[in-house]
TORLUMVO-161404 format. One record per residue (C-alpha): residue in three letters; x, y, z. Coordinates in steps of 0.02 Angstrom, whole numbers, plus 50000, padded with zeros to 5 digits. Example, Ala and Ser with C-alpha at 12.3 -4.5 7.8 and 13.67 -1.06 7.14 Angstrom:
# residues 2
ALA506154977550390/SER506844994750357/
END
This chain:
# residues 289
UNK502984965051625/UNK502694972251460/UNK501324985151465/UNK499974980051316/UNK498894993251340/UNK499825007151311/UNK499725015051114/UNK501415013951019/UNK500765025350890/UNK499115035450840/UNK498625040950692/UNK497215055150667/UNK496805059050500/UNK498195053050418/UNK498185060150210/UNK499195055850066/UNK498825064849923/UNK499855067849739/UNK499715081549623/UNK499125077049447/UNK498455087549273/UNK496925082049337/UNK497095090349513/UNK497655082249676/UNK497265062749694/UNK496825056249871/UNK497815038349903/UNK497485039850086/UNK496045051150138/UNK495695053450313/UNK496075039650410/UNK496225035750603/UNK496915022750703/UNK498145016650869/UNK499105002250889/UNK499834995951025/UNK500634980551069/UNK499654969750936/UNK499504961550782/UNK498484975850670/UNK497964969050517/UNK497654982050344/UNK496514972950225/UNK496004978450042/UNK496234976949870/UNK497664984049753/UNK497635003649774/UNK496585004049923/UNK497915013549986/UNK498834999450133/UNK500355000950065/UNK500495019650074/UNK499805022150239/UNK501435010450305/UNK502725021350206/UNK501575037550272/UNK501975033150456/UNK503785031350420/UNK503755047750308/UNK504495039750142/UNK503355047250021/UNK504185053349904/UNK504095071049828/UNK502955080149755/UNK501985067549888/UNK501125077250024/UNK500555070650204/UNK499625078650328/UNK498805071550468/UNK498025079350626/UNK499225069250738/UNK500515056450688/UNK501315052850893/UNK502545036750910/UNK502835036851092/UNK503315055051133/UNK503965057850961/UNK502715069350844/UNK503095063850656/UNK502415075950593/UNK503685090750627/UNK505185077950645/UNK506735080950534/UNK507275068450414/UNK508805067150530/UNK507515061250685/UNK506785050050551/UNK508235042050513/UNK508575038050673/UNK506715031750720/UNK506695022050576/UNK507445005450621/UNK507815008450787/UNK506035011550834/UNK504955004750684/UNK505434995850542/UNK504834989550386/UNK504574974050276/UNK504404979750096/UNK503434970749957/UNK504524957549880/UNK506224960050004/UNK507274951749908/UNK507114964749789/UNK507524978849920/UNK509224970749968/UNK510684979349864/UNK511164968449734/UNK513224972849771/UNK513404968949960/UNK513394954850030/UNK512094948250178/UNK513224950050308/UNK513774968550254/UNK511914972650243/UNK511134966750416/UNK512694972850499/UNK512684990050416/UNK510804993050488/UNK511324987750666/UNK513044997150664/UNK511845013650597/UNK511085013250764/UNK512325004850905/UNK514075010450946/UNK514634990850941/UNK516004984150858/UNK516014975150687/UNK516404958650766/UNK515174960450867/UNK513924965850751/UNK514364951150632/UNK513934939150818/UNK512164947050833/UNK512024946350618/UNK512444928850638/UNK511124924850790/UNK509854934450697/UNK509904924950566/UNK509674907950667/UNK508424917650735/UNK507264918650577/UNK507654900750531/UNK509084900250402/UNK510074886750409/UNK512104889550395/UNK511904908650452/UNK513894906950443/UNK513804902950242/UNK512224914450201/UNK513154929050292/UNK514354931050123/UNK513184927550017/UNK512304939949899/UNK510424944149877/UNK510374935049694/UNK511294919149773/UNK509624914649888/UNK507844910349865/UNK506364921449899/UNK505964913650043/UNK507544914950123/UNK507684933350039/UNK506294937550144/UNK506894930350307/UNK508534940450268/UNK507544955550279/UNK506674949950421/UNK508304948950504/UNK508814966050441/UNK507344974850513/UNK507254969150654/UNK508884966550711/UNK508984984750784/UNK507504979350895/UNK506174990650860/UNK504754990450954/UNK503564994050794/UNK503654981650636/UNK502704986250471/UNK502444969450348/UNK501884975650194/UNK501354959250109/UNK502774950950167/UNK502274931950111/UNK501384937849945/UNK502664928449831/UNK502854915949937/UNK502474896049926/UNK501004890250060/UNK502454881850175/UNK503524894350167/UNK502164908050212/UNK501954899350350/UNK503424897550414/UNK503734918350359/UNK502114918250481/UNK502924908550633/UNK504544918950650/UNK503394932050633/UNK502314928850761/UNK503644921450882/UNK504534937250874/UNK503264949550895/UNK502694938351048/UNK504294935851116/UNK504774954151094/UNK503154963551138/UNK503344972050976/UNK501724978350889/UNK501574974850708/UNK500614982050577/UNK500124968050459/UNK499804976250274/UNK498844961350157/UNK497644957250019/UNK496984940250108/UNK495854941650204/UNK495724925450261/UNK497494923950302/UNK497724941050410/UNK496104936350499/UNK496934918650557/UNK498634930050618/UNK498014947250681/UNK497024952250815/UNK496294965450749/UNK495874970050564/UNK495554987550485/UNK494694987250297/UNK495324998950186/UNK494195004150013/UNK494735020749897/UNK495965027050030/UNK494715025450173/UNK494615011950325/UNK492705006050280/UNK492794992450444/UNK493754987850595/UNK493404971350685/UNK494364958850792/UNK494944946450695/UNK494084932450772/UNK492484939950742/UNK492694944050553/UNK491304931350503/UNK490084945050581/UNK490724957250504/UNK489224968050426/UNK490014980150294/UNK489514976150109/UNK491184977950047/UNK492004965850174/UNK490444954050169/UNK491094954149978/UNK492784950249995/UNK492384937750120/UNK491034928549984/UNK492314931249853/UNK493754918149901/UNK493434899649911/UNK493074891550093/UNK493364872050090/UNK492504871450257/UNK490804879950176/UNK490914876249981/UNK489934883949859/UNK489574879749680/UNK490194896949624/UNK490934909249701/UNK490324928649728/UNK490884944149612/UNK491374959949710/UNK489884972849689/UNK490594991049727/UNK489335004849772/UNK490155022549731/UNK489525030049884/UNK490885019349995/UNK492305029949924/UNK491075045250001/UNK490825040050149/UNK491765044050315/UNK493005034150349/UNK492995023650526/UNK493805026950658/UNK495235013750725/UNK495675025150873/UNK495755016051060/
END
C-alpha cells in the first residue's frame, strides 16, 4: 500500500534571484512548502514567480540565476549540493516536468518515437525494441489514438493537444514518482483540457505519484488539486485545501476569486484586482507539513 503521508520533497526557503543594473531582483523570495503524494496546486498571476519555483526544484535556472534555499530534500537526495550529473539522473527518473506549451519543447528534427524512447533508454538498460513496446503503450496510455502511426511522426505533424499528451508520455514514461505541470492545458480547447486533466489525474492516482500543479485559474486548479498554495511578488500569500477555497480569507485571493465570472453566482460586473504594496512585504506562508 502506497504510503500518502510520507513527504516526497520539502522546500525551506526556497530563493531565486537575478542580477540586474538595478541590483539583484527577487522572482522567488522565501518560500516553504512539502508535498507528498498529492495534487499541489501553485496559483497566481504572470510573474508571481510559479513557474520558476518548478524549474528551481529541478535546478534549471539558468546562469547568472542564483538559488538558495535552507533545504531543498527529495527523498534522501539534498538538491542543493547535488551535481548536475545527480541531476540528470533525478530528473526524469524521479521528477519530471511538463513545460509551458510542450509542443514547443519537442525537437523539431526527431521524430516522436525517437524522442519518448531516448528519455526512457537515458535511464533503463532496456533494449530499443523494447523501449519502442513501452513508447508505444505509453502513448495508448495518454489517449492517442494510432500510437503505431504517431510514433514516426514529428512534433510539427500533430496538434497541440496531442503535442501535449506526447509530452505527457515523455515525462512520465521513466516513472517518476514527482510530476511538475507548469500550465500544461493553457493553450488548450475546454474538451481537450479536460481530457489533458483525466490522464492526468488517472495517472497520478493510479501511480501514487505527487504532482505539482503550476496555473493561472484558479477555478480550474481548485476543481483538480487538493491543496492550493497562492503565490503574489515571489511569495506564497495563502495555502488552503482546495475544497475549501471559497473561505479563503486573503485579500489578494478573495480578488482573484471575485475577478473571474461564476455562472452558478452571476454578477452584473465583475471585480478589478486591488493590490496593496505591503503583500509583496509581507512574510511569506508557510506550506510545510
Amino acid at each position: 500500500m502506497t504510503d500518502t503521508m510520507t513527504n516526497l520533497l520539502d522546500i525551506e526557503n526556497l530563493r531565486v534571484r537575478f542580477p540586474t543594473r538595478q541590483g539583484h531582483f527577487d522572482a522567488v523570495r522565501g518560500i516553504s512548502f512539502s508535498l507528498r503524494r498529492e495534487r499541489l496546486g501553485i496559483v497566481g498571476e504572470s510573474g508571481s514567480g510559479k513557474s520558476m519555483t518548478g524549474r528551481a526544484i529541478l535546478k534549471l535556472i539558468r546562469k547568472p540565476g542564483q538559488i538558495t534555499a535552507d533545504r531543498m530534500q527529495m527523498g534522501g537526495t539534498n538538491l542543493l549540493t547535488a551535481s548536475e550529473r545527480q541531476m540528470r539522473q533525478i530528473r526524469g527518473r524521479h521528477a519530471s516536468m511538463i513545460m509551458q506549451d510542450p509542443k514547443f519543447s519537442l525537437n523539431p528534427v526527431m521524430s516522436v518515437g525517437q524522442q519518448i524512447t531516448e528519455a526512457l533508454l537515458a535511464h533503463e538498460k532496456i533494449s530499443r525494441r523494447d523501449a519502442k513496446t513501452r513508447a508505444i503503450e505509453m502513448l495508448d496510455a495518454v489517449a492517442i489514438r494510432g500510437p503505431d502511426r504517431v510514433m514516426d511522426l514529428y512534433p510539427h505533424e500533430v496538434s497541440g493537444g496531442m503535442g501535449q499528451r506526447i509530452m505527457i508520455a515523455m515525462m512520465l514514461i521513466p516513472d517518476p514518482e514527482i510530476l511538475i505541470a507548469d500550465e500544461p492545458t493553457s493553450a488548450l480547447d475546454v474538451s481537450v483540457q479536460l481530457q489533458v486533466l483525466e490522464i492526468l489525474d488517472k495517472l497520478v492516482t493510479d501511480r501514487g505519484m505527487g504532482l505539482i500543479f503550476i496555473s493561472h485559474d484558479l477555478n480550474l486548479v481548485s476543481n483538480f488539486c487538493d491543496r492550493i498554495l497562492i503565490m503574489y511578488a515571489g511569495r506564497v500569500v495563502e495555502v488552503c485545501q482546495a475544497g475549501r477555497l471559497h473561505e479563503a480569507q486573503h485579500p489578494y485571493t478573495r480578488g482573484l476569486l471575485n475577478s473571474v465570472p461564476d455562472l452558478e453566482h452571476p454578477r452584473p460586473r465583475l471585480d478589478v484586482l486591488k493590490r496593496d504594496p505591503a503583500w509583496a512585504e509581507a512574510p511569506s506562508v508557510s506550506a510545510l507539513t
